[in-house]
N, C-alpha and C positions, 0 to 999 in steps of 0.2 A: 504494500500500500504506500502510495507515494506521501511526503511531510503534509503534503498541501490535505491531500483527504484525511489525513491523522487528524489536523487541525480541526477543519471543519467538523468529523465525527466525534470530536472531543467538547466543542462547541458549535452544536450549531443553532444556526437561526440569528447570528453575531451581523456577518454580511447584512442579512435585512433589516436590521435596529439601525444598521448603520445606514442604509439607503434611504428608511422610512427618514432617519434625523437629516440626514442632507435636505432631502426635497421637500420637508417642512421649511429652512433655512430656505430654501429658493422660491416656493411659495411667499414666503414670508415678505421676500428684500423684492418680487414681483410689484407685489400690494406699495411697497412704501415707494421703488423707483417711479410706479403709476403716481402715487402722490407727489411727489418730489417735482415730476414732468408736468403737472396738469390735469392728470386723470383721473376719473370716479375711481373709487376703490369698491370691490365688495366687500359687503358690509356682513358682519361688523369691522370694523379696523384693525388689521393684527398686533395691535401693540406690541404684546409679547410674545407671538407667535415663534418669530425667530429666535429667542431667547429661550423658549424650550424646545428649538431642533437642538441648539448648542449646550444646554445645560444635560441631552441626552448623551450627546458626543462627549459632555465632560465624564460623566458618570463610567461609560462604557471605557471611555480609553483609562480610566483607573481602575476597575474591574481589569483589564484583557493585561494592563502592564505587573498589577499585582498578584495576577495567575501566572504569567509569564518570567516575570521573577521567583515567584515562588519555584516553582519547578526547575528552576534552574537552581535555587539554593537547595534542594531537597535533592536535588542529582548529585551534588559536587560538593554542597557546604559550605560553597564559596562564590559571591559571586563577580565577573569580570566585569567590572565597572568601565573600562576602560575601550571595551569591546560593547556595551550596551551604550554608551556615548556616539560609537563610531555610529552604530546603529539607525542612533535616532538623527544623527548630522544627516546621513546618507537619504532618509526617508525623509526628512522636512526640509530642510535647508534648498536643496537645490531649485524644486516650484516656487518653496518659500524667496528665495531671491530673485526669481525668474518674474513674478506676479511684483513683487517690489520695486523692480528696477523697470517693468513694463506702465505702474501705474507713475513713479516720477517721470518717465519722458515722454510719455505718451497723452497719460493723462490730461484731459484737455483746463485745464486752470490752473490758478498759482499751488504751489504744493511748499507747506511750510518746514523750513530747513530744521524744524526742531524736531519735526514727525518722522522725517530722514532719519536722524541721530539712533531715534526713541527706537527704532523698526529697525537698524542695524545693528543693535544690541539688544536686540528681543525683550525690548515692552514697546511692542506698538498698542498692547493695552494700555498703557501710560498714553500712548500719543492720541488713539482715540478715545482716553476720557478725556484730554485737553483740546479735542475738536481740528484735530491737527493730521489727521489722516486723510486722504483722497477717500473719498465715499465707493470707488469704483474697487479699492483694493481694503476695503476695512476690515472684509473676514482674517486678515491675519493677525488682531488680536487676538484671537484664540490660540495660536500658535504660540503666541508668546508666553501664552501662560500655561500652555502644555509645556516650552524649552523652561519657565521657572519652578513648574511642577519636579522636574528630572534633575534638577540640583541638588535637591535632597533627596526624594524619595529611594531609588537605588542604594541610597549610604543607608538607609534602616535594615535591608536586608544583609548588611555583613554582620552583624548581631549573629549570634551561635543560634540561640535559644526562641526557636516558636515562639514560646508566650510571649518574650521580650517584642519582640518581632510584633503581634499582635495589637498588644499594649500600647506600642508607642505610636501604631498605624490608629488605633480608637484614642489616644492622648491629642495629639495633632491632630484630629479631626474637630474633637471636642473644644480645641484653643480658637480654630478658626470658623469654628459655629457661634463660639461665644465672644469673640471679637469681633465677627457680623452683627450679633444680636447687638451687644453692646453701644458700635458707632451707631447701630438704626436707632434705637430706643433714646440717646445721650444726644442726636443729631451732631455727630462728630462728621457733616459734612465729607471732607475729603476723604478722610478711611474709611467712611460709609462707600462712597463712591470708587473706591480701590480694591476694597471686599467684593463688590460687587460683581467687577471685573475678572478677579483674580478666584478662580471659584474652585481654589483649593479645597475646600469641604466638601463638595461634589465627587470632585474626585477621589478623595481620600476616603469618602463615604462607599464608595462603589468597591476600592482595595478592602475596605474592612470586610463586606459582604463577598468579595471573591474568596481570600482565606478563611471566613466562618464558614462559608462554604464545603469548600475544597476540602478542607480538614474533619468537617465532619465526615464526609465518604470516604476519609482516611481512618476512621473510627478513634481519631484524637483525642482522649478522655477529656483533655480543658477545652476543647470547643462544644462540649453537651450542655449549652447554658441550657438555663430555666425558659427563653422560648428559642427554639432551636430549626433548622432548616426541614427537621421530620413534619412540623406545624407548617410552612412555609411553602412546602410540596404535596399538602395534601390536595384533592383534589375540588373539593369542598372550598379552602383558602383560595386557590388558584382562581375560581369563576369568581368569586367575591372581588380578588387582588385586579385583575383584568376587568372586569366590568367598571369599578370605581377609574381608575386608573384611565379608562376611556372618556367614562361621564366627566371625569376632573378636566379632564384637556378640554371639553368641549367647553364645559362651565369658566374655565380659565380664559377660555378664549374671548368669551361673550361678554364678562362680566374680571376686567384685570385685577379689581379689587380682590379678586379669591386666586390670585396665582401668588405663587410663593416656591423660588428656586429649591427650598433645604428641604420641604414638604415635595415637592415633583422629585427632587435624589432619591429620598425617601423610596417612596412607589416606583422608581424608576429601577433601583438595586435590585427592589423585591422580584422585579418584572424580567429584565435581564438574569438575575439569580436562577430561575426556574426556565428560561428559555434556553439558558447555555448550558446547565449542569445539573437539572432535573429530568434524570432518564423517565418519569411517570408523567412529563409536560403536558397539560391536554389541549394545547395547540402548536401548531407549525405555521412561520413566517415566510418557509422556503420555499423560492421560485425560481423561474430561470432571469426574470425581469428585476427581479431584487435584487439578487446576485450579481448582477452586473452591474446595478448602479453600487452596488455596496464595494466592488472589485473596484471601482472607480471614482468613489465618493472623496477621496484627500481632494484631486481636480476638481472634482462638481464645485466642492465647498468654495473654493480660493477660486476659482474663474468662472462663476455663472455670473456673478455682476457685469461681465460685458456685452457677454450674446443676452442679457435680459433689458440694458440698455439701447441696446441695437435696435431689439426689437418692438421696443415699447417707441420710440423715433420715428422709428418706419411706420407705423399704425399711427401715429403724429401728422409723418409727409403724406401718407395716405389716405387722408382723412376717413379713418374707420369711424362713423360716429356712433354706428348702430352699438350697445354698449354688449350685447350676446355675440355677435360677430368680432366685435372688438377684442373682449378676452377669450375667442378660439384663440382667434389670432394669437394675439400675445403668448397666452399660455400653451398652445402646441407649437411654435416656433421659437418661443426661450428656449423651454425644456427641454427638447429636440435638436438646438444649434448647440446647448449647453451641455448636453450630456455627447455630442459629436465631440465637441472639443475635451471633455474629462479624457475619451475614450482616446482620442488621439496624442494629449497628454501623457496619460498611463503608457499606453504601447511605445512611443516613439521620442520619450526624452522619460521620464521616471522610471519606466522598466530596465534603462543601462545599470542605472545607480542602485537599485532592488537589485540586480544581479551583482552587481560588486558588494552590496551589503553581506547578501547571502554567501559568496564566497569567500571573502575576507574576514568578514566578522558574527558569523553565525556561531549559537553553542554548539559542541557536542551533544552526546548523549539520544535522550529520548526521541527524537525525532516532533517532539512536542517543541523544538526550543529553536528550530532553524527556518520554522513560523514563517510562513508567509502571510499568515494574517496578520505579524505583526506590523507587515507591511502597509493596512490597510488603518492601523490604529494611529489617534491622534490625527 
């Protein structure tokens, strides 16, 4: 069985959380490009729409990196920090500069030299809370706070010791849930709005749920808490877990006063928990249509703002006014020019550097660890 199908039969249903979170994110930046240009939006207005494809994308890539470490510390006992760095350089860096150095020259307005700075040393989340980002490349503030997520995190698993390990992944979770709460509540402004960005607790929340996880189908005696993943998989939970988890999204969407990032980690760990590593699941994400936007989701993310400006222009120059003709238009010709471009991204400039990743600096071992899913993470 080849690594790639290891992956997948180890986790699946991963690809498609991941397809579903992109094209929430492109739906989302559809609606506000239409606003931004001129255009009706449909209603209601997605405020936050895009901000829970991305807080999906945070959860998930802390989930799939703290399974992916783990099993690399449970192989060897050790893990190569030094080769997990190469890793993540090889998979984000190169579209990551390619999308940055496209939106400074290209991009059609002034572009502030301080957003440069911010973005070449990985806080373009810094640069777009200070309004300093090109609107056309602003998805890579997430990336920056996936590169300051991997400064630390990796260094928790040299620790010997499980629990330790554990422990400090539920301590650090609980500093930066309670330093969110804190600036909201204290209206500490700037760290409120830093937190925000920076949504280290999502992810860390999602790593806690992979190793409580993991460990219990390892029959870990310290992972048997008082509510435990046997509650979490049953099937009973599961229509409960998935049905709310639905109604929430719809109600968050309608009504933003009920949306709350730490509460959607929450339900979102739950949801991914039992879709990647619950053999009793009682649903499937898997398609052939998912799969390949998910195989190709890092591009979707970081370059659908062009072919969705494009296209929203031309139904402009066009004068589409009819408003159901208008968002066919729109929306089968972004989504469509945008996912040509992911797709031609991925084959024809990212896949060189995935293959030098893999050769260079894959783990040994299990064949769990030379991941080409990890390809698709963050």
């Amino acid at each position: 069985m080849s690594q790639t199908k290891e992956i997948h039969k180890q986790l699946p249903n991963l690809d498609s959380v991941r397809a579903i979170a992109a094209l929430i994110v492109v739906f989302s930046h559809i609606e506000l490009q239409k606003q931004e240009l001129g255009l009706a939006n449909i209603r209601p207005v997605v405020r936050y729409f895009g901000s829970i494809g991305v807080t999906i994308f945070f959860v998930l890539s802390g989930f799939l990196i703290t399974y992916l470490l783990f099993k690399e510390h449970t192989s060897k006992t050790k893990i190569n920090i030094t080769s997990f760095y190469f890793r993540r350089i090889l998979r984000i860096w190169p579209l990551y500069f390619m999308v940055l150095l496209f939106g400074v020259f290209v991009y059609p307005g002034n572009v502030d030299n301080a957003g440069i700075v911010f973005s070449v040393f990985f806080l373009p989340n810094i640069a777009f809370m200070l309004g300093k980002l090109p609107g056309l490349i602003d998805p890579i503030w997430s990336l920056g706070v996936e590169e300051q997520f991997y400064l630390f995190h990796p260094h928790i698993f040299s620790m010997k010791n499980l629990k330790r390990i554990f422990n400090t992944l539920i301590g650090i979770f609980i500093f930066f849930y309670i330093l969110k709460f804190c600036a909201a509540k204290l209206h500490w402004e700037t760290v409120s709005t830093i937190m925000y960005k920076a949504r280290f607790d999502c992810m860390m929340l999602g790593g806690v749920f992979s190793m409580w996880i993991v460990n219990y189908h390892k029959e870990n005696k310290y992972f048997n808490t008082l509510f435990s993943p046997s509650m979490l998989f049953t099937k009973t939970f599961q229509r409960i877990l998935y049905t709310f988890y639905v109604a929430y999204l719809v109600m968050a969407t309608v009504n933003t006063n009920l949306y709350s990032d730490q509460f959607l980690s929450i339900l979102t760990a739950g949801v991914i928990g039992n879709l990647a590593l619950n053999p009793d699941c009682i649903i499937s994400l898997q398609s052939r249509f998912l799969s390949f936007v998910g195989k190709i989701s890092f591009g979707l993310y970081l370059l659908h703002k062009f072919p969705v400006e494009l296209m929203i222009r031309t139904a402009k120059a066009w004068h589409i006014e009819n408003l159901v003709a208008q968002n066919l238009f729109i929306y089968s010709s972004s989504v469509t020019l945008a996912l040509g471009i992911a797709w031609f991204s991925f084959n024809y400039y990212e896949a060189y550097f995935l293959r030098l990743k893999d050769r260079k600096f894959s783990t040994p071992a299990t064949g769990l660890m030379k991941m080409k899913a990890v390809q698709q993470a963050g």
